[in-house]
C-alpha positions as CSV (number, residue, x, y, z in Angstrom):
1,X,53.1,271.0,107.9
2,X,50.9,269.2,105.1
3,X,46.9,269.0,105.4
4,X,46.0,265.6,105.5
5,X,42.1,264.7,105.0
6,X,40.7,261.2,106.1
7,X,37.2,260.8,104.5
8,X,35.1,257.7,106.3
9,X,31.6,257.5,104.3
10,X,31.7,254.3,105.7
11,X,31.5,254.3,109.5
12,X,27.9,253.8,110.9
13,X,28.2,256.1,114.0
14,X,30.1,259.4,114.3
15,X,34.0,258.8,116.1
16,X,37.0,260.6,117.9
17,X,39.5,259.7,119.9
18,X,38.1,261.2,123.0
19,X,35.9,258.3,122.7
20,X,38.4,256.0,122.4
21,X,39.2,255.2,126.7
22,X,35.2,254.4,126.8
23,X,33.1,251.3,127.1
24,X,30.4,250.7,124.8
25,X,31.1,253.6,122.2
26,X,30.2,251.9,119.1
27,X,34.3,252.7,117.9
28,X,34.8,249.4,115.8
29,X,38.5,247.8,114.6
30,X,38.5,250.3,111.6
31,X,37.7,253.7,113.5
32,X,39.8,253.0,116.0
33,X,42.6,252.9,113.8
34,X,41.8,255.9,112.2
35,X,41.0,257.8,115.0
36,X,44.4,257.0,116.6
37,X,46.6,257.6,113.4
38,X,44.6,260.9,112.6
39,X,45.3,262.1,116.5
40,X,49.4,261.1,115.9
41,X,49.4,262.8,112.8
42,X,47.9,265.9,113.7
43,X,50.9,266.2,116.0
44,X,53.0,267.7,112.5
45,X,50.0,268.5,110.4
46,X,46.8,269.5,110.1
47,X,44.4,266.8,110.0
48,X,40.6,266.4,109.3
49,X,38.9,263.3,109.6
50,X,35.8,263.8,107.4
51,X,33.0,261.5,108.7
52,X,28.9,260.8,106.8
53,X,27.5,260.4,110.1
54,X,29.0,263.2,112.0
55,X,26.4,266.2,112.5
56,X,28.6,268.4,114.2
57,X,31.6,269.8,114.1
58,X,34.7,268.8,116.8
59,X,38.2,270.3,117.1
60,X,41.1,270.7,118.8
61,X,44.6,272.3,118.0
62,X,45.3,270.7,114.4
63,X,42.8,267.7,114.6
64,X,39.0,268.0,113.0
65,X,36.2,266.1,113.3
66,X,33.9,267.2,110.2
67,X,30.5,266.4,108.4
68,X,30.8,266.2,105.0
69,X,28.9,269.0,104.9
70,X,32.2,271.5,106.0
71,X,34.6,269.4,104.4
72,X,34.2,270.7,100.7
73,X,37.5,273.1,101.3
74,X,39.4,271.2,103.3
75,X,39.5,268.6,100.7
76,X,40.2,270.7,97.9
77,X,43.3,272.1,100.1
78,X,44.3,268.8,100.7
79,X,47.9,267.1,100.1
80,X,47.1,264.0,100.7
81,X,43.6,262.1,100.9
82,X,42.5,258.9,102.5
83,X,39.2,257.7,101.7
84,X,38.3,254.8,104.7
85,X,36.8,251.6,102.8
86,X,34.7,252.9,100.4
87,X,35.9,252.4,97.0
88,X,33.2,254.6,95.3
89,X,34.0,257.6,96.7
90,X,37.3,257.5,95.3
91,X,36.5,259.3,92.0
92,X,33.8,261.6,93.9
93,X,37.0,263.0,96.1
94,X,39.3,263.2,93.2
95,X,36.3,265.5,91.1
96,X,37.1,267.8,94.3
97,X,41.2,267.7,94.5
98,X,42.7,267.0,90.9
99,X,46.3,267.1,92.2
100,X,46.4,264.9,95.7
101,X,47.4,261.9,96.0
102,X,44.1,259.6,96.9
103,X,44.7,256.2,99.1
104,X,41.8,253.8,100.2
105,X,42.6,252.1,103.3
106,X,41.3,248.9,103.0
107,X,40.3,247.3,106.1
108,X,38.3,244.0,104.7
109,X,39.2,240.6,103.4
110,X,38.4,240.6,99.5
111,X,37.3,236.7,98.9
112,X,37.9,235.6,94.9
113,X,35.5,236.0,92.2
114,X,35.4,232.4,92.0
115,X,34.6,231.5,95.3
116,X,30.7,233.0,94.7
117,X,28.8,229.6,93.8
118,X,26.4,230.7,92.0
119,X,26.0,232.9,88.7
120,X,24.5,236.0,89.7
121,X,26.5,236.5,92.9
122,X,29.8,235.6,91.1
123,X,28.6,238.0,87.6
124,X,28.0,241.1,90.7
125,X,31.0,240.8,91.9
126,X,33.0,240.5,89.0
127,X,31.1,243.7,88.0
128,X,32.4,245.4,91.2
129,X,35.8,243.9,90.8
130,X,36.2,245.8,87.3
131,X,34.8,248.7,88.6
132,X,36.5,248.6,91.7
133,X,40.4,248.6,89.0
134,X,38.8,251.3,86.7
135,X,38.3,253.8,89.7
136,X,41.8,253.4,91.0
137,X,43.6,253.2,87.8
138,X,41.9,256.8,86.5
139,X,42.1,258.6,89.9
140,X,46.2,257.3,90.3
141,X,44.5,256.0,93.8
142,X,46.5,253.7,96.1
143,X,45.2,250.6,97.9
144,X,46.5,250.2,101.5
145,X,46.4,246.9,103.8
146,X,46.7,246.6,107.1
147,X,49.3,243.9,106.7
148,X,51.4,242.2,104.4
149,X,49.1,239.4,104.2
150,X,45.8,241.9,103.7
151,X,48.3,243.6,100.8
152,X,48.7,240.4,98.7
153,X,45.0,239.4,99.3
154,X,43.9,242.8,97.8
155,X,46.4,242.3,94.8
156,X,44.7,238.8,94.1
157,X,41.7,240.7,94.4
158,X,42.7,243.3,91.7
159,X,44.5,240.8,89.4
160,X,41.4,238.6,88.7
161,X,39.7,241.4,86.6
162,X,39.1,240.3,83.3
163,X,37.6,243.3,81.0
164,X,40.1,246.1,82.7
165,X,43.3,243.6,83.4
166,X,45.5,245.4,82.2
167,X,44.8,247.9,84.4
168,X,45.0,245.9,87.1
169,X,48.9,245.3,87.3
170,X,49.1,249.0,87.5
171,X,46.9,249.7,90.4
172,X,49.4,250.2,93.0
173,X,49.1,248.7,96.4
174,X,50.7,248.8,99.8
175,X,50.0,248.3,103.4
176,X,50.6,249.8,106.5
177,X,49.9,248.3,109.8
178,X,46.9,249.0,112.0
179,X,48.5,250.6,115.6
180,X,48.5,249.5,118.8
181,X,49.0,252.1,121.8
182,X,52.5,252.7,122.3
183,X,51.6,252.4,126.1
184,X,50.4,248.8,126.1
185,X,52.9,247.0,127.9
186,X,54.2,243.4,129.1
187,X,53.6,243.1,132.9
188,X,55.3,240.4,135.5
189,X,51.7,239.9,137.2
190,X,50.4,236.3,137.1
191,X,47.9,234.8,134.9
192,X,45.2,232.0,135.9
193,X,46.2,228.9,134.1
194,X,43.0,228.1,134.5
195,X,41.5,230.8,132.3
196,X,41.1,231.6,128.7
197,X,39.3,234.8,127.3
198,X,37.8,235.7,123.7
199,X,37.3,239.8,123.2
200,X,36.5,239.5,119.6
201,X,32.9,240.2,118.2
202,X,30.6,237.5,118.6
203,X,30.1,237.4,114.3
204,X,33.8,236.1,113.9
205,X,33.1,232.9,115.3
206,X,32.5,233.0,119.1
207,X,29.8,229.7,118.6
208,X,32.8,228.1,117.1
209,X,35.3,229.1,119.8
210,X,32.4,227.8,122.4
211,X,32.2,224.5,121.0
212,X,35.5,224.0,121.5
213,X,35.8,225.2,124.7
214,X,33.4,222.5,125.5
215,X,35.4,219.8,124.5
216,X,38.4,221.6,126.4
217,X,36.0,221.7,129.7
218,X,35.1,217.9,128.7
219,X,38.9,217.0,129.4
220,X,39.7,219.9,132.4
221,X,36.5,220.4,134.0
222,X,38.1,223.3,135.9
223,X,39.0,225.6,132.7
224,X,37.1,229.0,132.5
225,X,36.5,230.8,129.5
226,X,35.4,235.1,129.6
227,X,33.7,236.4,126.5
228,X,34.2,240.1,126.6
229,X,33.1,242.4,123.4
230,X,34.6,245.7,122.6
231,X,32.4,248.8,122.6
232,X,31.6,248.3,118.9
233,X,30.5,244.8,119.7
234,X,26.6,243.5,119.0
235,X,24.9,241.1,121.7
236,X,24.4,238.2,119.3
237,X,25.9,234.8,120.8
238,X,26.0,236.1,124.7
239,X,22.8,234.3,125.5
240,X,24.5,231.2,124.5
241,X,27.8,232.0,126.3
242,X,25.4,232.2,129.6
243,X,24.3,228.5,129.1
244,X,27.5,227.3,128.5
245,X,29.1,225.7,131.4
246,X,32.0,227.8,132.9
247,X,31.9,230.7,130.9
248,X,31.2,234.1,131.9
249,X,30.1,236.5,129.5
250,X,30.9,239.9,130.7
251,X,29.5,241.7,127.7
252,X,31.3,245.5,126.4
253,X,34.4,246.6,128.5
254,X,36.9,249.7,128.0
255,X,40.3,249.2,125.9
256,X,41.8,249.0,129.7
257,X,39.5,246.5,131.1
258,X,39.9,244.3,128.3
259,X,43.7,244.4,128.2
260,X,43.1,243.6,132.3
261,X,41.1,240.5,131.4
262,X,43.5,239.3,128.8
263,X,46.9,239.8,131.2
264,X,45.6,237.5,133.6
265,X,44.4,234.7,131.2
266,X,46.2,231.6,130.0
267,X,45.7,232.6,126.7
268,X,43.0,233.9,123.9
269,X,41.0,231.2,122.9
270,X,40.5,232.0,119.1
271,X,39.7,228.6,117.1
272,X,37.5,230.3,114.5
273,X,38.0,229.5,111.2
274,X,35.1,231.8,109.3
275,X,36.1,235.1,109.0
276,X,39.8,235.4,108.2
277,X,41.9,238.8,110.0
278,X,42.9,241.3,107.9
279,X,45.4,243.0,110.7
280,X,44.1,240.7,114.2
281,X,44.2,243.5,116.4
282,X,43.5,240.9,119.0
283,X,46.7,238.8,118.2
284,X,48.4,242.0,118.7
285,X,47.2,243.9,121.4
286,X,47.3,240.0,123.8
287,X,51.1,239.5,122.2
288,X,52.1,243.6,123.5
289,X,51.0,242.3,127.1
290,X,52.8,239.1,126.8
291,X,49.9,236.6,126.4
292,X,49.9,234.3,124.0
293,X,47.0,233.6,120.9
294,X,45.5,230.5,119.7
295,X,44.4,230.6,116.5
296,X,43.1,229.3,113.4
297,X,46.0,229.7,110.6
298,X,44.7,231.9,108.1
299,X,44.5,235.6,107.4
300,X,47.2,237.6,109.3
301,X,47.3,235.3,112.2
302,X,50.1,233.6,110.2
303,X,52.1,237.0,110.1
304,X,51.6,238.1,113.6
305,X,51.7,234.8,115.6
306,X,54.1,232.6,116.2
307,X,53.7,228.8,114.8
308,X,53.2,227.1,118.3
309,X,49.9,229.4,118.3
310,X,48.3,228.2,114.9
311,X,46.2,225.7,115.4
312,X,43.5,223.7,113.1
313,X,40.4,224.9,114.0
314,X,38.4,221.7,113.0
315,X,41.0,219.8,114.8
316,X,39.6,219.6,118.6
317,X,41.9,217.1,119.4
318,X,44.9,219.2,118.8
319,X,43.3,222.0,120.6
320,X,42.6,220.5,123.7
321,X,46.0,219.1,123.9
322,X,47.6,222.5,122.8
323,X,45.8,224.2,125.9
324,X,46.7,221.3,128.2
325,X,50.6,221.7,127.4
326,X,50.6,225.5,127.5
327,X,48.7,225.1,131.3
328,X,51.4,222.5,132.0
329,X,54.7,224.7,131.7
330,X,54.8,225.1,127.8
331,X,52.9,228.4,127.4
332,X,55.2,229.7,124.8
333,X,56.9,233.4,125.4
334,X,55.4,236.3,123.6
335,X,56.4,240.0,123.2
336,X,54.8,243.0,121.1
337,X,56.0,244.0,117.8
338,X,57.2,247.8,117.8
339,X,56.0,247.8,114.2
340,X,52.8,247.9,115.5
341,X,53.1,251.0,117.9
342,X,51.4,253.5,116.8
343,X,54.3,256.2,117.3
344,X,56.2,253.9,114.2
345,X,52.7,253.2,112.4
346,X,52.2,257.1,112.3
347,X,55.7,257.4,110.5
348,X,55.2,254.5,108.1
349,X,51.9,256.6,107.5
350,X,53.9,259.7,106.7
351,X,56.3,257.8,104.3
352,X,53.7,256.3,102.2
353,X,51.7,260.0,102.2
354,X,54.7,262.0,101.2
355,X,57.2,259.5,100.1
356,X,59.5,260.5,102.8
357,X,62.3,257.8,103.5
């Protein structure tokens, strides 16, 4: 049994997985992930999830919920350490355990240098980039992805350093996929041809997938779209979704009552093009119950989805006739990646901790 500390300075709310089955319990993408890998793993080893917000302590068997306040010995006992996001605490952790090996699980989308327009933004962030190579290079820290896609984004990122590059090549960086529950299944009950659902956050692009949706409802007056957030989800963009013709926004729903909406819809209606997916728990969690994605190709939706599901976001056309085929017999097939359960994700988790084969 090794001892295994998660360390999330970056989550805004304290998490566990108790909370996991509930509406509205400010859990986003990232917590839920580490919640559900720390509660596999803590089937074989003793695990602490270390959390900034977290004023209390939780427990149960080999799983802790701690404040960084109790976590001081736990981290210097540690064999391996996962710091959640935050690059900056990398070297703070390391000060604490000389001898563990140190991953950051990245869970966002690192845009180039380059893109930044103007000077000062562009001069920051090639500040942070440096920064960013130095800390990982002298703590012997490991990047992880949450895809393969998220994995060669990250190593663009790194490899566009110009003081510390070469430090950069040496930065090692992996990825391991975010989970899905090994109990989300495919199901033989019908879906409404007539429907399409979005269940992302409203930031990603939900005034995008609206206006689109319009000109779908311009061509088949009788299509329905439902707008459903997950607990983590803000209220921005519902008031808009209520003036919208046909589409019912039916604001935060439980894990199960989201999976319920998207079984019974023709597809999820997902042609955003802002905010690109690191993992797209959406695409994956729709394609493990058998419904199909459509989706703007960038990000990981062109690792997870199949081609007959990408789609040009700008390119309404396309869209509305995409929707009109699949409600016309040529909805394509779709089945969940085991990959992506979280039983296998725990193990490739295990593997890249203790470089087991």
């Amino acid at each position: 049994m090794k001892r295994i500390v998660f360390y999330d300075a970056a989550a805004p709310a304290p998490y566990s997985d108790a909370l996991l089955g509930t509406a509205d319990n400010g859990i986003g993408g990232t917590e839920a992930s580490v919640a559900r890998v720390a509660a596999k793993l803590s089937e074989a080893h003793d695990v602490t999830v270390a959390q900034r917000e977290r004023r209390s302590a939780e427990a149960s068997d080999r799983l802790h919920w701690l404040p960084f306040t109790q976590t001081r010995d736990k981290l210097a006992r540690a064999d391996a350490i996962v710091v959640v996001r935050n690059h900056k605490h990398i070297l703070s952790v390391r000060r604490v355990n000389s001898r563990a090996p140190i991953f950051l699980w990245c869970h966002d989308w690192y845009p180039r240098v380059q893109t930044f327009k103007t000077l000062k933004p562009r001069l920051l962030r090639q500040l942070k980039l440096e920064g960013h190579v130095a800390l990982h290079h002298f703590t012997h820290a490991t990047a992880v992805g949450v895809s393969e896609t998220h994995r060669r984004n990250i190593r663009e990122y790194f490899d566009g350093a110009r003081v510390v590059w070469p430090l950069a090549s040496r930065v090692h960086v992996d990825y391991v996929y975010n989970p899905i529950p090994d109990e989300l299944s495919r199901s033989d009950a019908p879906y409404d041809p007539r429907k399409l659902v979005f269940f992302s956050t409203p930031g990603k692009g939900l005034d995008l997938v609206l206006e689109a949706f319009q000109e779908v409802r311009r061509e088949m007056p009788d299509m329905r779209l439902h707008v459903a957030s997950p607990g983590y989800g803000d209220e921005q963009g519902n008031n808009g979704a209520e003036l919208s013709g046909n589409v019912t926004f039916l604001g935060k729903l439980s894990h199960s009552d989201i999976m319920r909406e998207v079984r019974t819809a023709l597809c999820v209606f997902y042609p955003a093009n802002r905010i690109p997916e690191t993992f797209g728990l959406v695409f994956a969690e729709s394609h493990a119950v058998g419904t199909p994605v459509l989706a703007h190709p960038f990000g990981a939706a062109c690792e997870l989805l199949g081609n007959d599901e990408l789609i040009d976001a700008g390119n309404i056309t396309a869209i509305v006739a995409r929707v009109r085929a699949w409600r016309n017999g040529a909805r394509p097939v779709v089945y969940g990646n085991d990959q992506l359960r979280l039983s296998n994700v725990a193990e490739a988790w295990e593997r890249l901790l203790f470089g087991r084969s």
